[in-house]
Structure formats: structure tokens, C-alpha cells
Backbone as ProteinMPNN parsed JSONL, in Angstrom:
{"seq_chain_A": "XXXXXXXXXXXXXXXXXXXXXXXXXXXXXXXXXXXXXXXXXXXXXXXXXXXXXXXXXXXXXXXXXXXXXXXXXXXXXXXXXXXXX", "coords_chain_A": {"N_chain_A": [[-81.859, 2.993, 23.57], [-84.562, 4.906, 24.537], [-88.309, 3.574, 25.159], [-91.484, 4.278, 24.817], [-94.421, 4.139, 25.467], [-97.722, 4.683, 23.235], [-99.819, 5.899, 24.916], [-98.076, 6.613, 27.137], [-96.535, 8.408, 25.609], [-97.819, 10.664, 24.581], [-99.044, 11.417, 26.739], [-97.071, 12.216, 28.503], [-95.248, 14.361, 27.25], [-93.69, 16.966, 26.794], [-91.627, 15.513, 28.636], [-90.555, 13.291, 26.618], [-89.845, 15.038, 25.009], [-87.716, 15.795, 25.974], [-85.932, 13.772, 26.918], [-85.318, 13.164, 24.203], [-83.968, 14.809, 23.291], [-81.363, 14.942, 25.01], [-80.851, 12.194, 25.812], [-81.026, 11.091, 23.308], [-82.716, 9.17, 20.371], [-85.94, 7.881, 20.326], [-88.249, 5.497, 21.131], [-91.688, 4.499, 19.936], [-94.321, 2.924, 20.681], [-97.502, 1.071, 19.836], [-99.807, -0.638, 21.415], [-98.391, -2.691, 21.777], [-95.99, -2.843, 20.17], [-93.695, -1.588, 17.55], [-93.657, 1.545, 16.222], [-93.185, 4.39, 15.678], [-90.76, 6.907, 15.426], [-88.942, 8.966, 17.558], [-86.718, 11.593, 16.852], [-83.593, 13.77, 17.63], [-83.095, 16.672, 16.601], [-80.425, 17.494, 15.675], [-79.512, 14.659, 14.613], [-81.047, 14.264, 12.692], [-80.942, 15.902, 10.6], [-78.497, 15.544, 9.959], [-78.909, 13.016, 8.776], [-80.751, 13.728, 6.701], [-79.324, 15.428, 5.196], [-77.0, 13.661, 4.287], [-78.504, 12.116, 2.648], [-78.917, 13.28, 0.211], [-78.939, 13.655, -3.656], [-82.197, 14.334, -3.713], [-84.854, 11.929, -3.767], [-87.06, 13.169, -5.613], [-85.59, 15.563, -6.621], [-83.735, 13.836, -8.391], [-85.733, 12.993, -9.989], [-86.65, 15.018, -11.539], [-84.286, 16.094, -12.723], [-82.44, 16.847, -15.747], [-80.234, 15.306, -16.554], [-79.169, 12.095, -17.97], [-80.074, 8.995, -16.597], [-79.616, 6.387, -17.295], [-78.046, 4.557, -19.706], [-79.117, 3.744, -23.169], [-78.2, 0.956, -25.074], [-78.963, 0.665, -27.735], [-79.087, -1.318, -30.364], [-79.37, -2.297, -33.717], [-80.769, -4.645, -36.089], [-79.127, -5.34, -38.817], [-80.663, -6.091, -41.175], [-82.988, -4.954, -40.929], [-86.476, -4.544, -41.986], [-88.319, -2.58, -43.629], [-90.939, -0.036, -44.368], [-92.493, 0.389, -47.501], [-92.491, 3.81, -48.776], [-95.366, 6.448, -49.17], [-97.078, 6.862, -51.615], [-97.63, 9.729, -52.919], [-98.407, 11.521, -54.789]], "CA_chain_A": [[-83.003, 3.735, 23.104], [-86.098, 4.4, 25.718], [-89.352, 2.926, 24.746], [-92.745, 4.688, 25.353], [-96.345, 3.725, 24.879], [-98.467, 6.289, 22.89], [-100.644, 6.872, 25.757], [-97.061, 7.557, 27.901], [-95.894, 10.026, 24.53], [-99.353, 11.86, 24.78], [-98.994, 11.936, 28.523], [-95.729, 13.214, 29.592], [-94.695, 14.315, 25.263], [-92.643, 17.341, 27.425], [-90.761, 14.482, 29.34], [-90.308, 12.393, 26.321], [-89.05, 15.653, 24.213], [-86.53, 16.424, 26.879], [-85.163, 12.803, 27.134], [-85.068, 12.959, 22.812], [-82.542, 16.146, 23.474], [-80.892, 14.829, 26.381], [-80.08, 10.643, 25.656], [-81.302, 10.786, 21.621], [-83.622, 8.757, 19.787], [-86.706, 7.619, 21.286], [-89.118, 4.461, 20.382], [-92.852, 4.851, 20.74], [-95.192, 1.812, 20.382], [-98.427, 1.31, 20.033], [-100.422, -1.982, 21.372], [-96.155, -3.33, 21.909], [-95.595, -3.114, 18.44], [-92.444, -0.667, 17.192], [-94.815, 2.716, 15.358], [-92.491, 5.707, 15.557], [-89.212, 7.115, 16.453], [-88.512, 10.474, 17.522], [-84.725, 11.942, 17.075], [-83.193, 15.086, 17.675], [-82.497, 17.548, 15.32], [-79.274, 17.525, 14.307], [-79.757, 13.792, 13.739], [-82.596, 14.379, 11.151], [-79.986, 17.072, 9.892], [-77.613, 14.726, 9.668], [-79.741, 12.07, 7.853], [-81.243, 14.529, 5.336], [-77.687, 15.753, 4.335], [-76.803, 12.791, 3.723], [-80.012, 11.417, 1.633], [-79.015, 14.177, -1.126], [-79.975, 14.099, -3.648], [-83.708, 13.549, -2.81], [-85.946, 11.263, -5.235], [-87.539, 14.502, -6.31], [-83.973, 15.873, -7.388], [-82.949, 13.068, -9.813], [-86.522, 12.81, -11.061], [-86.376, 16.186, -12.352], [-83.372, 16.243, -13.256], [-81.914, 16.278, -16.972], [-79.121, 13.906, -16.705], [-79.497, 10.567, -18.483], [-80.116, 7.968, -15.237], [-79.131, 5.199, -17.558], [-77.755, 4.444, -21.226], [-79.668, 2.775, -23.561], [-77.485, 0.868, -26.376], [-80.154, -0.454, -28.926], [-78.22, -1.97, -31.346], [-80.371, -2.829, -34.796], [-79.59, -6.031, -37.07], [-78.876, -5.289, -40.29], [-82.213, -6.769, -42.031], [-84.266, -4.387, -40.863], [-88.09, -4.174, -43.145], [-88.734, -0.517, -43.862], [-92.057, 0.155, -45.061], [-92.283, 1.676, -48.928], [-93.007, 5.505, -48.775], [-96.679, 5.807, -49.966], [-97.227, 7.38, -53.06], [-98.046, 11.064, -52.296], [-99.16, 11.739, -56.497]], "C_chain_A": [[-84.167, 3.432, 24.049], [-87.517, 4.024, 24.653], [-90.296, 3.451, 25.388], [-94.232, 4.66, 24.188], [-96.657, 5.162, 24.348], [-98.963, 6.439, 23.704], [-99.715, 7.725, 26.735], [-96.645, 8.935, 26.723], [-97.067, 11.195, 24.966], [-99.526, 12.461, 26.151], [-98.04, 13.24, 29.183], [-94.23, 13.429, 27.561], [-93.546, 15.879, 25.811], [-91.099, 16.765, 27.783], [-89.885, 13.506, 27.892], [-89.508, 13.592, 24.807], [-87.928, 15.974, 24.634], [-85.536, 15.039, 26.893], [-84.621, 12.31, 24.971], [-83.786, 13.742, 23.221], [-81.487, 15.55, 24.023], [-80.304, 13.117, 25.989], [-80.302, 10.101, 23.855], [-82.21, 9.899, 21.27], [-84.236, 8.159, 20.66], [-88.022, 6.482, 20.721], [-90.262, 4.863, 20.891], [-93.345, 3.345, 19.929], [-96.389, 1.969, 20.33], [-99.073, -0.18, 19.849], [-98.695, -3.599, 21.628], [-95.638, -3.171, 20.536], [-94.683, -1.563, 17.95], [-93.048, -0.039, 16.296], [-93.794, 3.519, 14.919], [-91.459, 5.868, 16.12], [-88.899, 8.773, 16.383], [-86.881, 10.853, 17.703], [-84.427, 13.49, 17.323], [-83.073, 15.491, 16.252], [-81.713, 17.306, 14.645], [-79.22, 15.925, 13.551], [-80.705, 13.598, 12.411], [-81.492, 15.237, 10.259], [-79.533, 16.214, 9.34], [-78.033, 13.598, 8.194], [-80.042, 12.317, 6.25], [-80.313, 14.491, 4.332], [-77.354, 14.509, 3.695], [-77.573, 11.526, 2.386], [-79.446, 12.394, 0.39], [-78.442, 13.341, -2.747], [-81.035, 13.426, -3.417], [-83.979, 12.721, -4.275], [-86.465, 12.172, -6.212], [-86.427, 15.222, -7.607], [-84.085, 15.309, -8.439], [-84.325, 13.203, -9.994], [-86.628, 13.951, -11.802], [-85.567, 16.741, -12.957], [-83.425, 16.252, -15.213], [-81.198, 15.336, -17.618], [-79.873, 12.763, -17.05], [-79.256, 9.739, -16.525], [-79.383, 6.689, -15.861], [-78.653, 5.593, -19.418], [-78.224, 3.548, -21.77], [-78.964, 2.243, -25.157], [-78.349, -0.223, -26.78], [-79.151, -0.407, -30.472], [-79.429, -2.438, -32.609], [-79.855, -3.947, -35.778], [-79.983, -5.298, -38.703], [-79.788, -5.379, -41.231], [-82.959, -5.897, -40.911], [-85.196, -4.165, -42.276], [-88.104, -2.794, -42.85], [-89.72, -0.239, -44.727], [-91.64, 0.678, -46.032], [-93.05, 2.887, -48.028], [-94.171, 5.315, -49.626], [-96.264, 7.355, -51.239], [-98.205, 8.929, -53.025], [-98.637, 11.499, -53.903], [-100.502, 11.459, -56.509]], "O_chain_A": [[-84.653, 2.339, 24.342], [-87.52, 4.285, 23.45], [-90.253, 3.277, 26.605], [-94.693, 4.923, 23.077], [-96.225, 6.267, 24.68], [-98.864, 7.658, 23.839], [-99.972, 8.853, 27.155], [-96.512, 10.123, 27.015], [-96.989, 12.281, 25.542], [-99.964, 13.543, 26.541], [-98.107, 14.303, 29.8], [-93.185, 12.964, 27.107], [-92.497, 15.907, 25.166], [-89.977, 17.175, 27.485], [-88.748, 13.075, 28.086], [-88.843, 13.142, 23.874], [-87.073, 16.425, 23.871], [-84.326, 15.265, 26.878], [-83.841, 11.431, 24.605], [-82.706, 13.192, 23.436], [-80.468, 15.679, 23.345], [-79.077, 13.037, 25.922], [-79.872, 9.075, 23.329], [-82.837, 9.715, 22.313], [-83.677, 7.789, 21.692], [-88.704, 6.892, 19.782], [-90.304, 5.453, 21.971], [-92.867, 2.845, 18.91], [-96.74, 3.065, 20.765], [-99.047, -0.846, 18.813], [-98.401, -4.793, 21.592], [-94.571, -3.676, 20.188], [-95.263, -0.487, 18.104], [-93.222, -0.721, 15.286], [-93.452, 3.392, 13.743], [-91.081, 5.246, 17.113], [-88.695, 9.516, 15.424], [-86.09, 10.429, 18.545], [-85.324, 14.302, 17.097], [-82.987, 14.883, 15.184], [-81.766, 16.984, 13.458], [-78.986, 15.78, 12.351], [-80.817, 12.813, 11.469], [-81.418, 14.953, 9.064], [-79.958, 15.899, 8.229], [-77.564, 13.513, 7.06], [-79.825, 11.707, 5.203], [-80.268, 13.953, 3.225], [-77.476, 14.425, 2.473], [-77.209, 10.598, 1.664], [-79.786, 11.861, -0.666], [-77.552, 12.491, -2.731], [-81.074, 12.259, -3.027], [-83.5, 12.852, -5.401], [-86.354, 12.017, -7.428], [-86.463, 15.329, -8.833], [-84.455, 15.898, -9.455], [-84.205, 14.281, -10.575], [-86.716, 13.707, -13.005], [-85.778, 17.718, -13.676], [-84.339, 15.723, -15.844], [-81.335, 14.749, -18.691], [-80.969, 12.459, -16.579], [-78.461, 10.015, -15.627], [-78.654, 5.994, -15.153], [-78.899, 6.596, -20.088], [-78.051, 2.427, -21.291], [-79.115, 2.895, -26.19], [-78.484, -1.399, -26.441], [-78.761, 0.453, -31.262], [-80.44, -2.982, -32.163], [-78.688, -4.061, -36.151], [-80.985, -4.932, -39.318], [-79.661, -4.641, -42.209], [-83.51, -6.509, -39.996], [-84.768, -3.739, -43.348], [-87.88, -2.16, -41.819], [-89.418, -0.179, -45.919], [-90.64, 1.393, -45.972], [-93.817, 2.882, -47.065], [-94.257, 4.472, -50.519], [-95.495, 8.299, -51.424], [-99.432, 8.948, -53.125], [-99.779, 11.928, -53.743], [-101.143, 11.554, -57.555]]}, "name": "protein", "num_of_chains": 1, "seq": "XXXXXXXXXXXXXXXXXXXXXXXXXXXXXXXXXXXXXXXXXXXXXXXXXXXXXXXXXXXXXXXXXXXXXXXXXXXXXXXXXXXXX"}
């Protein structure tokens, strides 16, 4: 994986889209420190597809996510019913 400074991405961001296409993912830094990574397409494709479903998905979903077995003991207190008269 090549490695380019943000001021090289911003510079030569042609050069550094052609070498994404061309040898695949691409590190950018900023100050030396590991910021961003640019990939081709079909890898993002790839990625996505495989992420399904999204967070979004199951949160909207209907499906139960989990089962909840609440079990009650026996001695349960049960308020009286009030006196509606």
C-alpha cells in the first residue's frame, strides 16, 4: 500500500487516483500519522455487500433482536382493585 502526505493527495490527487485504480488501496497521512484510505470501487463494493445488513436495516426492522424470558416467582403482591362505587 503507497503512502501519501495530504499536501502530496491535494497536489498530484489525479496521480494518486490513477495509482488507487491501477495498484489498489492507498494511505494518506497527515503530520505522519495514518488519516485516510482511498480504495477502488469495486473494493468499497465489495465491502458494502458484505456489511449487509446495515445498522439502519436491523434497527428498523421488526424481528425480535433478542428473547426476553422473564420468569415471575410465584408470590407475586398484586395491588387490591380500588373501589370504583
Amino acid at each position: 500500500m503507497n503512502s501519501w502526505s495530504v499536501q502530496d493527495a491535494k497536489a498530484k490527487f489525479s496521480e494518486l487516483l490513477d495509482c488507487c485504480t491501477l495498484e489498489g488501496t492507498q494511505l494518506i497521512t497527515k503530520r505522519g500519522v495514518d488519516t485516510a484510505v482511498l480504495i477502488p470501487i469495486e473494493e468499497w463494493k465489495r465491502l458494502t455487500a458484505s456489511a449487509k445488513p446495515s445498522l439502519k436495516d436491523l434497527l428498523l426492522t421488526d424481528e425480535n433482536r433478542f428473547e426476553l424470558d422473564v420468569q415471575r416467582s410465584r408470590q407475586v403482591k398484586r395491588r387490591p382493585l380500588p373501589d370504583l362505587d
